[in-house]
Short mmCIF file of the C-alpha atoms (twelve columns), coordinates in Angstrom:
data_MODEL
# 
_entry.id   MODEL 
# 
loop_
_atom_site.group_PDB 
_atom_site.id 
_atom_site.type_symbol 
_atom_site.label_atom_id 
_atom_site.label_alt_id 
_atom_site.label_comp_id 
_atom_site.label_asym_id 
_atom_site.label_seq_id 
_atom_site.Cartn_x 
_atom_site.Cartn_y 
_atom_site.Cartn_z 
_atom_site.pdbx_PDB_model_num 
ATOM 1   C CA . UNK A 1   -14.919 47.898 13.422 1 
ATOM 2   C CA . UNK A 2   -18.728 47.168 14.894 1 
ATOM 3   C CA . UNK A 3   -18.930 44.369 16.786 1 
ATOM 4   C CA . UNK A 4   -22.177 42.363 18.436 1 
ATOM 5   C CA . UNK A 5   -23.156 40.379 21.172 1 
ATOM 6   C CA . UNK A 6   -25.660 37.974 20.092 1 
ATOM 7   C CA . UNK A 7   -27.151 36.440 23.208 1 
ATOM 8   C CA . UNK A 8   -30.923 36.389 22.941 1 
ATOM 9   C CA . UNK A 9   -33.553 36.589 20.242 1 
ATOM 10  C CA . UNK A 10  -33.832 40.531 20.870 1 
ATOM 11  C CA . UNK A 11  -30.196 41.110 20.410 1 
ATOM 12  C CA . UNK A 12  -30.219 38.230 17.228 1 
ATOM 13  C CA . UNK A 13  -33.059 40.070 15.517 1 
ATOM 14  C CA . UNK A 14  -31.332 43.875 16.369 1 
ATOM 15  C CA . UNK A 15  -27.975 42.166 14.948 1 
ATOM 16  C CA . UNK A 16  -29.326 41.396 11.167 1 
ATOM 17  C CA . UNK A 17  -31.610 44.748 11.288 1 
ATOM 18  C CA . UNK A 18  -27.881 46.376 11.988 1 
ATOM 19  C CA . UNK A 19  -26.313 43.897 9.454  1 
ATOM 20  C CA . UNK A 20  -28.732 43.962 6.483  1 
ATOM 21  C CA . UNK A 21  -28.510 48.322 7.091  1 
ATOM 22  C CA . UNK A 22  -24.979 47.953 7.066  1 
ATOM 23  C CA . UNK A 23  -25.294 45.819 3.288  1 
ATOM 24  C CA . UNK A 24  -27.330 48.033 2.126  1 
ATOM 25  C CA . UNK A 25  -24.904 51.212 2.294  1 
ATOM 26  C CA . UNK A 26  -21.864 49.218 1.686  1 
ATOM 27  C CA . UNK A 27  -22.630 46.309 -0.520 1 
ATOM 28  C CA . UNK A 28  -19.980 44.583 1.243  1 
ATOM 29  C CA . UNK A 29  -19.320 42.980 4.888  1 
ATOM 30  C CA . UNK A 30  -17.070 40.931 6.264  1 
ATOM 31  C CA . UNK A 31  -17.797 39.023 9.803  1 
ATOM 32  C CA . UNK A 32  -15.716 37.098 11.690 1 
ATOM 33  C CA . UNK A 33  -17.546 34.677 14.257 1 
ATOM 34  C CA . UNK A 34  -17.018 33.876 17.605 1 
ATOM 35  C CA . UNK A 35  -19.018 31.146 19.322 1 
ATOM 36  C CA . UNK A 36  -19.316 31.343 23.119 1 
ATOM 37  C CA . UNK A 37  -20.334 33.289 25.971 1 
ATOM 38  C CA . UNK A 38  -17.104 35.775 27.048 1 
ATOM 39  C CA . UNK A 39  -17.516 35.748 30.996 1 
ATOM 40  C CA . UNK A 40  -18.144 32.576 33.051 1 
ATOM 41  C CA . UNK A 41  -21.737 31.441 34.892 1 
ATOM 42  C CA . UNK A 42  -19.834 30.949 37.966 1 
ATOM 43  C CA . UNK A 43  -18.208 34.823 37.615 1 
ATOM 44  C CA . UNK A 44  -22.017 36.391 36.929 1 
ATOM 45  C CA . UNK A 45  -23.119 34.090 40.007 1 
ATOM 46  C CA . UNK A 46  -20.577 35.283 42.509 1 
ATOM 47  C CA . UNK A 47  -20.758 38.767 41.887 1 
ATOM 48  C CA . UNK A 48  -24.974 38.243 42.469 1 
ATOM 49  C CA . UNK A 49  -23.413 36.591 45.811 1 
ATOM 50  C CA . UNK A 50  -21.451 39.174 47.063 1 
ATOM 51  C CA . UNK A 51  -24.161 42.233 46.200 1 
ATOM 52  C CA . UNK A 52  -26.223 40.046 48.777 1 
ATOM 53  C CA . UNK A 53  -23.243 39.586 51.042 1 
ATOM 54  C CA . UNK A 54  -22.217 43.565 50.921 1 
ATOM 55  C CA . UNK A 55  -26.167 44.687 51.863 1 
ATOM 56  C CA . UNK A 56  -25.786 42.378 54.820 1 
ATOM 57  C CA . UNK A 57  -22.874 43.431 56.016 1 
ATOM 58  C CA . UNK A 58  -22.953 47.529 54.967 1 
ATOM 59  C CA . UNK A 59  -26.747 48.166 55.448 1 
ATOM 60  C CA . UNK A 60  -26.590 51.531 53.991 1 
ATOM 61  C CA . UNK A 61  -28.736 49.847 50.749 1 
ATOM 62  C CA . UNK A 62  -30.018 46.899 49.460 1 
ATOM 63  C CA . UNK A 63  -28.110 44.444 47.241 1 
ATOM 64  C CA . UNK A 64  -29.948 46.215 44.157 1 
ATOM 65  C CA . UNK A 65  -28.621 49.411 45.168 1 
ATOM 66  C CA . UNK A 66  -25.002 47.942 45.704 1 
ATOM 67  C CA . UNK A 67  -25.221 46.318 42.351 1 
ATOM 68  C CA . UNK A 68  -25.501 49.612 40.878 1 
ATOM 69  C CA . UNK A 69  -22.968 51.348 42.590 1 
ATOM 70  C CA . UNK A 70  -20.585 48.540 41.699 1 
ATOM 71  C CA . UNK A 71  -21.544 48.807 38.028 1 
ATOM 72  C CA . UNK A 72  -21.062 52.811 37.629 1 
ATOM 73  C CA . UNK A 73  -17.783 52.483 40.017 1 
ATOM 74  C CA . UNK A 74  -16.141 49.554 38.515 1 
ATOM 75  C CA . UNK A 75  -17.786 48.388 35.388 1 
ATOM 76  C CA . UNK A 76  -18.320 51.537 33.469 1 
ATOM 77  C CA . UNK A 77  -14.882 52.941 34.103 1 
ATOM 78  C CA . UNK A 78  -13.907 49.538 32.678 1 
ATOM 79  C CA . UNK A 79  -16.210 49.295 29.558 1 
ATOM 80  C CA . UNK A 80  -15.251 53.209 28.816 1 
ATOM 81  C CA . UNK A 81  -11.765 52.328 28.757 1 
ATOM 82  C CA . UNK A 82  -11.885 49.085 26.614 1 
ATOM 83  C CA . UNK A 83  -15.350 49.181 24.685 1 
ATOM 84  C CA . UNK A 84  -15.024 52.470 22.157 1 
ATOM 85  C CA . UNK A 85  -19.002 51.833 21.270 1 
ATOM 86  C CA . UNK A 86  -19.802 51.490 25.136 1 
ATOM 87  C CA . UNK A 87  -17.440 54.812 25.675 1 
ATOM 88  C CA . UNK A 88  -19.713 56.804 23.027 1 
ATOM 89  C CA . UNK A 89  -22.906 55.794 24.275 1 
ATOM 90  C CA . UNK A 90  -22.220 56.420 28.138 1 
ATOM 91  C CA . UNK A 91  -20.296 59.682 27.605 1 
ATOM 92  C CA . UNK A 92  -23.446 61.143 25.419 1 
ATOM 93  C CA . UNK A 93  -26.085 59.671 27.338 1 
ATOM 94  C CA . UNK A 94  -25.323 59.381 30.613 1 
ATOM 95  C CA . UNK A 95  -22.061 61.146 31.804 1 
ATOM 96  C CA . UNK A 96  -22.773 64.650 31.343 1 
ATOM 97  C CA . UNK A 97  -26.256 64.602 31.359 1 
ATOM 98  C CA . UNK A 98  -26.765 62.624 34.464 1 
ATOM 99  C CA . UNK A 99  -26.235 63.254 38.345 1 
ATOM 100 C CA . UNK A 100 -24.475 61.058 40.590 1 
ATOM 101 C CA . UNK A 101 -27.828 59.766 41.741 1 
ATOM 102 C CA . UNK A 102 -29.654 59.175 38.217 1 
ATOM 103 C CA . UNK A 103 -26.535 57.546 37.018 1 
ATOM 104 C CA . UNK A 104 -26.848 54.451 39.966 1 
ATOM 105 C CA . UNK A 105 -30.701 54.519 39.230 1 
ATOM 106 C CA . UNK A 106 -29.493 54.561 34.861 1 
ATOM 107 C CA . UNK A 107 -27.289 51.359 36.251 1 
ATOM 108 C CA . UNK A 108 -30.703 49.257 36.768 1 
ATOM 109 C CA . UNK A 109 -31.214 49.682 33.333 1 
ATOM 110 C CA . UNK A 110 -27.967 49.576 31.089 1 
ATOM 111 C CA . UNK A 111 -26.448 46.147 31.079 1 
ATOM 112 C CA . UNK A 112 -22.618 46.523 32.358 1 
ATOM 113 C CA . UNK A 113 -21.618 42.924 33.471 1 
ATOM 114 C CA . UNK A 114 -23.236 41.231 30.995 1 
ATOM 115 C CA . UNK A 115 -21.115 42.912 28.552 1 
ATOM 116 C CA . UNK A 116 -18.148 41.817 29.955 1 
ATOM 117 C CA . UNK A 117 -15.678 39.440 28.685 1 
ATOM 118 C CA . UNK A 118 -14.241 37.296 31.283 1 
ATOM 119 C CA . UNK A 119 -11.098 39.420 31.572 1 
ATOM 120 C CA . UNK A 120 -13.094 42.741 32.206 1 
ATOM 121 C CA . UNK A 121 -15.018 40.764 34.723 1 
ATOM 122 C CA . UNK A 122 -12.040 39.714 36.761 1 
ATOM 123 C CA . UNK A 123 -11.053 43.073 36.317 1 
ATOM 124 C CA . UNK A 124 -14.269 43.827 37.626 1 
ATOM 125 C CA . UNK A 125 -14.417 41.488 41.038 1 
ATOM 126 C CA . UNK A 126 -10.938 42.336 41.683 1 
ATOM 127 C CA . UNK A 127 -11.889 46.468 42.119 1 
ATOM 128 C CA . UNK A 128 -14.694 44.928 44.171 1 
ATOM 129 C CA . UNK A 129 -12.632 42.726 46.635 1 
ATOM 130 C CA . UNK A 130 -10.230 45.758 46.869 1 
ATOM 131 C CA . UNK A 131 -12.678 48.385 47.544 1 
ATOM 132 C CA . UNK A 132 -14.914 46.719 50.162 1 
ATOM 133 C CA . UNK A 133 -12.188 45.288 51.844 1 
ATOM 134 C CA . UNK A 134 -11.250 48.690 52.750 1 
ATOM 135 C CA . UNK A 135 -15.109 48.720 54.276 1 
ATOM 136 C CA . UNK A 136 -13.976 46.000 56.374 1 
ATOM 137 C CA . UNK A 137 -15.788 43.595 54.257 1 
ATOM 138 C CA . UNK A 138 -14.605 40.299 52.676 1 
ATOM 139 C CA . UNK A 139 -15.239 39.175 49.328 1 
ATOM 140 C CA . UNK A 140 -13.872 35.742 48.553 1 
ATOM 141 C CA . UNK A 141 -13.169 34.154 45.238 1 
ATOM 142 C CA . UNK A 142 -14.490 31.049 44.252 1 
ATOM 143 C CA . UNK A 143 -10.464 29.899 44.680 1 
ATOM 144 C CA . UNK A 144 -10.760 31.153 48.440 1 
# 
């Protein structure tokens, strides 16, 4: 089963080059729709809050730089496991081919959050909270 993400005109016009492709070997599709963005605004915000908040408090980088260590810690071990497409790509690309250091400058590039539904991105700020607070540092939820 393929599925898309259809959140920009980019991603629209990829989706029906993909689609009419797809017709044209199969003479047949069938598409079930879902309206609606997957994560939450105020989930993509806070995340954006705490990269800030962890470069303040663990100087070692910048937020940019802690943004992408977060996404190849947490996010791609979280697409690999639930995302099969995601899992294919990364593992040819990027996992083998890659060291430690080109994979967190990759994570500038590939979109990891923004893939997310909102249960992957819980998933996601949860492995955050847990892992910093180890650092000493403490990431609140928008509960808290």
């Amino acid at each position: 089963m393929t599925s898309f993400v259809i959140n920009s005109e980019e991603s629209l016009q990829r989706t029906l080059g993909e689609l009419r492709t797809m017709f044209g070997k199969h003479k047949y599709l069938r598409l079930n729709l879902k309206t609606g963005k997957d994560r939450s605004l105020d989930q993509s915000a806070l995340t954006h809050v705490w990269y800030q908040q962890i470069a303040r408090e663990l100087q070692e980088d910048d937020a940019l730089g802690w943004k992408c260590f977060c996404k190849l810690t947490f996010g791609v071990p979280i697409l690999r496991a639930e995302d099969d497409e995601f899992k294919v790509f990364y593992d040819g690309a990027i996992k083998s081919s890659l060291s430690y250091e080109q994979k967190l400058a990759a994570m500038k590039f590939v979109p990891i959050t923004s893939e997310m539904t909102v249960q992957q991105l819980t998933k996601y700020a949860d492995a955050m909270q847990k892992h910093f607070l180890a650092a000493g540092v403490i990431l609140k939820s928008l509960e808290e």
